[in-house]
C-alpha positions as CSV (number, residue, x, y, z in Angstrom):
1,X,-40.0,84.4,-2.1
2,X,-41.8,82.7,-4.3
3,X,-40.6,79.5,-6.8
4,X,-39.9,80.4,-10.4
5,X,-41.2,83.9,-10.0
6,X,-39.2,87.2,-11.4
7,X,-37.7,87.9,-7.9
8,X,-35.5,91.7,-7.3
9,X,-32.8,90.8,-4.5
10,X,-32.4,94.9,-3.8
11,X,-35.3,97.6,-4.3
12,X,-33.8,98.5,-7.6
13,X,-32.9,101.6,-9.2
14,X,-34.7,103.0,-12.7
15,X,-33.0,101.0,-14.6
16,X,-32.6,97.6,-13.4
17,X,-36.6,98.1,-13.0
18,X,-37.0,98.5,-16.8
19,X,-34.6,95.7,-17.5
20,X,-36.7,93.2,-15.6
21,X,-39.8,94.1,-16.6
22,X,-38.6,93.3,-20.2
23,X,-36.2,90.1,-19.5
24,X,-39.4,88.7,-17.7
25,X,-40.9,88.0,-21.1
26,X,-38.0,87.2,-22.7
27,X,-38.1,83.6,-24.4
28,X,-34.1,83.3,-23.5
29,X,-32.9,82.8,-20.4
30,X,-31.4,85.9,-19.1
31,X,-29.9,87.2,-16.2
32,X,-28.7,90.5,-14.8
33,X,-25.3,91.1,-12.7
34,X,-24.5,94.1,-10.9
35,X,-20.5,95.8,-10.8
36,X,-19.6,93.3,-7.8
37,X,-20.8,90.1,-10.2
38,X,-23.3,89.0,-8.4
39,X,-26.6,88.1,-9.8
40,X,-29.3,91.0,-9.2
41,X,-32.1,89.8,-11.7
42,X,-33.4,86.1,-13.0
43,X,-35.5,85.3,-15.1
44,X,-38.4,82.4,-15.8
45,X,-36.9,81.0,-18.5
46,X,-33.5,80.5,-17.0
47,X,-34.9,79.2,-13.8
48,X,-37.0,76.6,-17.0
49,X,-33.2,75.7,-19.0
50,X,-30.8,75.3,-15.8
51,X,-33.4,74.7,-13.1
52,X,-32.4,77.0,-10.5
53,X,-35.0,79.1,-8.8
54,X,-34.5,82.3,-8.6
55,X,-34.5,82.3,-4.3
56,X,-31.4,79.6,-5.5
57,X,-28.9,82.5,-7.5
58,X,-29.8,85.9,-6.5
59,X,-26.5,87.4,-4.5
60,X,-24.7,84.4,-5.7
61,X,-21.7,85.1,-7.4
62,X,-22.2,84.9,-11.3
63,X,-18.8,82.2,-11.7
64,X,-20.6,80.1,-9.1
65,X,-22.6,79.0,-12.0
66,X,-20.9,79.8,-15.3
67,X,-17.7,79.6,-16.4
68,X,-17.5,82.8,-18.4
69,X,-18.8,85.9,-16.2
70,X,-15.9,88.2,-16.6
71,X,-17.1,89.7,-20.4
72,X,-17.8,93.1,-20.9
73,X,-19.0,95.4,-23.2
74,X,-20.7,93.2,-26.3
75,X,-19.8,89.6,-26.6
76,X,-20.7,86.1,-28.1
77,X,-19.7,83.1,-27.2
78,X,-20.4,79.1,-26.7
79,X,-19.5,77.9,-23.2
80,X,-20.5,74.5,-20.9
81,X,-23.0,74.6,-18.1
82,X,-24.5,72.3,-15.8
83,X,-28.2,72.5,-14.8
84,X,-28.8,72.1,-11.3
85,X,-29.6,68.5,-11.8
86,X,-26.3,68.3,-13.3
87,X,-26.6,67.6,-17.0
88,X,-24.1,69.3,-19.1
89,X,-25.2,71.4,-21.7
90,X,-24.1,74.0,-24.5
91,X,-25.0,77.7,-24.3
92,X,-24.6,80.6,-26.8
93,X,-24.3,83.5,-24.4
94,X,-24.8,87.4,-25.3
95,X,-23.0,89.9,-22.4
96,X,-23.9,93.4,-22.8
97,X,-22.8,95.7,-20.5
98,X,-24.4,99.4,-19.8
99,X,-22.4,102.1,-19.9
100,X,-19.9,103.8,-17.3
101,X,-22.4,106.8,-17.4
102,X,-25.3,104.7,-16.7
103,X,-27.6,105.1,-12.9
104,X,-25.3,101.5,-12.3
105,X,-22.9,99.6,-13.8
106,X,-25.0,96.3,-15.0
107,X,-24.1,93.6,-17.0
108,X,-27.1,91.8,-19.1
109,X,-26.3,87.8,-20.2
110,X,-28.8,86.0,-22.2
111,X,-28.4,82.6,-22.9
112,X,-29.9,79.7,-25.1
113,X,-29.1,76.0,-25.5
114,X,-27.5,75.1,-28.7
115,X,-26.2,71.5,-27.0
116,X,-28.6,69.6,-29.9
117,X,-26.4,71.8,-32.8
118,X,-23.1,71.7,-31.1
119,X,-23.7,67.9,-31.3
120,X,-24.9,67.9,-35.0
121,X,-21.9,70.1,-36.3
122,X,-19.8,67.4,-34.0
123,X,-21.1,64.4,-35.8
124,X,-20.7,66.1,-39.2
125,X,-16.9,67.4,-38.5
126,X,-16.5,63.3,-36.9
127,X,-17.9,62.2,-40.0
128,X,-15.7,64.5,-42.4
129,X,-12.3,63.9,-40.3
130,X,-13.1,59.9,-41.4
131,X,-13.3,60.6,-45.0
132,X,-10.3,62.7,-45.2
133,X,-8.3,60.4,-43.2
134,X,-6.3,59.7,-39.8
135,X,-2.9,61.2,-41.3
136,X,-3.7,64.8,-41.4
137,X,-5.3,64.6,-37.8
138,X,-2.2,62.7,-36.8
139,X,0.1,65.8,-37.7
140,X,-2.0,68.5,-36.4
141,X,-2.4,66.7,-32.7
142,X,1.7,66.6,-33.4
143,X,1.9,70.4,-33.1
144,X,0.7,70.2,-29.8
145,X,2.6,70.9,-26.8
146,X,2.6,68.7,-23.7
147,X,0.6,71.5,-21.5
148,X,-1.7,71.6,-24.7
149,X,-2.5,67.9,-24.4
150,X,-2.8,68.0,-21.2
151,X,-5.5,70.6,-20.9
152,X,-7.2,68.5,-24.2
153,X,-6.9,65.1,-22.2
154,X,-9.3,67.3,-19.1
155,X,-11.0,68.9,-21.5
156,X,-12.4,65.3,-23.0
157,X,-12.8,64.5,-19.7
158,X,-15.8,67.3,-19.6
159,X,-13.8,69.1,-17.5
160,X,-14.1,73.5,-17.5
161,X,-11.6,76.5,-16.9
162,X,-11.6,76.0,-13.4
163,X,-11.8,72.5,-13.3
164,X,-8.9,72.1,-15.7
165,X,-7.0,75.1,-13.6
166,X,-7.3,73.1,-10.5
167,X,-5.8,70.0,-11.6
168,X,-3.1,70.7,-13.2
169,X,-2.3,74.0,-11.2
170,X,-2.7,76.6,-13.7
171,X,-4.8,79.9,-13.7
172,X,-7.9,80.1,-15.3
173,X,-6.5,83.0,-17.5
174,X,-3.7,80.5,-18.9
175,X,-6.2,77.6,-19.2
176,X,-8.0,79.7,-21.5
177,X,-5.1,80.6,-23.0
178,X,-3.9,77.3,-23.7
179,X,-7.5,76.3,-25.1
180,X,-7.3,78.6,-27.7
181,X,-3.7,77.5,-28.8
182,X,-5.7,74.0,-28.9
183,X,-8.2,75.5,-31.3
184,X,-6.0,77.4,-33.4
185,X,-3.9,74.4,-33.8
186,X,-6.5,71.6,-34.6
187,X,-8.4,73.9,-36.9
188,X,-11.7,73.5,-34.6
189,X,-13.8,76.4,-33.5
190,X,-14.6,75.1,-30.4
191,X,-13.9,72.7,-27.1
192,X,-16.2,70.8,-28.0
193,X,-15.1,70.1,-31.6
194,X,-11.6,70.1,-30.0
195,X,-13.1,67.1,-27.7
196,X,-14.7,65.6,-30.9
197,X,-11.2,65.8,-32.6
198,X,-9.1,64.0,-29.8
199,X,-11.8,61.1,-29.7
200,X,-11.8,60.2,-33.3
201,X,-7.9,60.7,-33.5
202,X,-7.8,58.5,-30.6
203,X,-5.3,61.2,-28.7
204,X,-5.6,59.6,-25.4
């Protein structure tokens, strides 16, 4: 099998053929899952943004490498990876699945790294929560519960779902859960604003 190359782990069917052949020149990263979860297809430039080789991830389980592999139908959504190096970075994923009437049941995820604009907006929403003050921050970390802060003290830790799950004994289902109470709370649209929140409010 050869390094970086577009690599089939079954002798496909139709479909996953065609998909292939066109995620092979995609400039995203992309990847395609079959109805068990496990990776089926890989493409050049993932194997470029997370440094995995293909021979590395096909008949892996997708969560072996993302956080986020249980979408279906259309979604959009930020979520934390590592490359296989281990640096943490920020991807804007895009799930679509085929439908129930299709040859197979496959799932498409195409990915790009936003970590440079995550860290911008960061920086700006850091620099706004300073000109408008401690005291408001101050009473919307107040509406937090204990679990809340708890899964915000991991979360600044750069902890994920199942990292956070682990430690304090939680599903992942109620870890995301409790995230999104976090969000809705703060007034942040993401973990990592979340993250940028609790350091400049000085939460832990």
């Amino acid at each position: 099998m050869r390094t970086g190359a577009h690599v089939r782990l079954t002798e496909p069917g139709a479909e996953i053929d065609a998909l292939e052949r066109a995620l092979a020149r995609a400039g995203d990263g992309a990847f395609v899952t079959g109805g068990d979860g496990r990776i089926r297809s890989w493409n050049r430039a993932a194997e470029k943004l997370l440094g995995y080789a293909s021979h590395d991830v096909l008949g892996r389980a997708c969560r072996d490498l993302f956080e986020d592999c249980d979408a279906e139908g259309t979604r959009h959504f930020d979520m934390r990876a590592r490359t296989k190096a281990g640096r943490l970075l920020w991807l804007h994923m895009s799930v679509l699945t085929t439908p129930e009437t299709a040859e197979e049941r496959l799932t498409v995820h195409l990915f790009r790294d936003v970590t440079a604009s995550k860290e911008l907006l960061a920086g700006i929403h850091e620099w706004l929560g300073t000109i408008n003050g401690a005291a408001a921050g101050g009473d919307r970390a107040a509406a937090l519960s204990r679990r809340e802060r708890d899964v915000l003290r991991l979360m600044t830790q750069g902890f994920n779902t199942a990292g956070i799950a682990e430690r304090l004994r939680l599903s992942p289902a109620t870890v995301r859960n409790h995230a999104q109470s976090i969000l809705a709370k703060l007034g942040v649209h993401s973990r990592l604003e979340a993250v940028a929140f609790a350091t400049r409010s000085r939460l832990f």
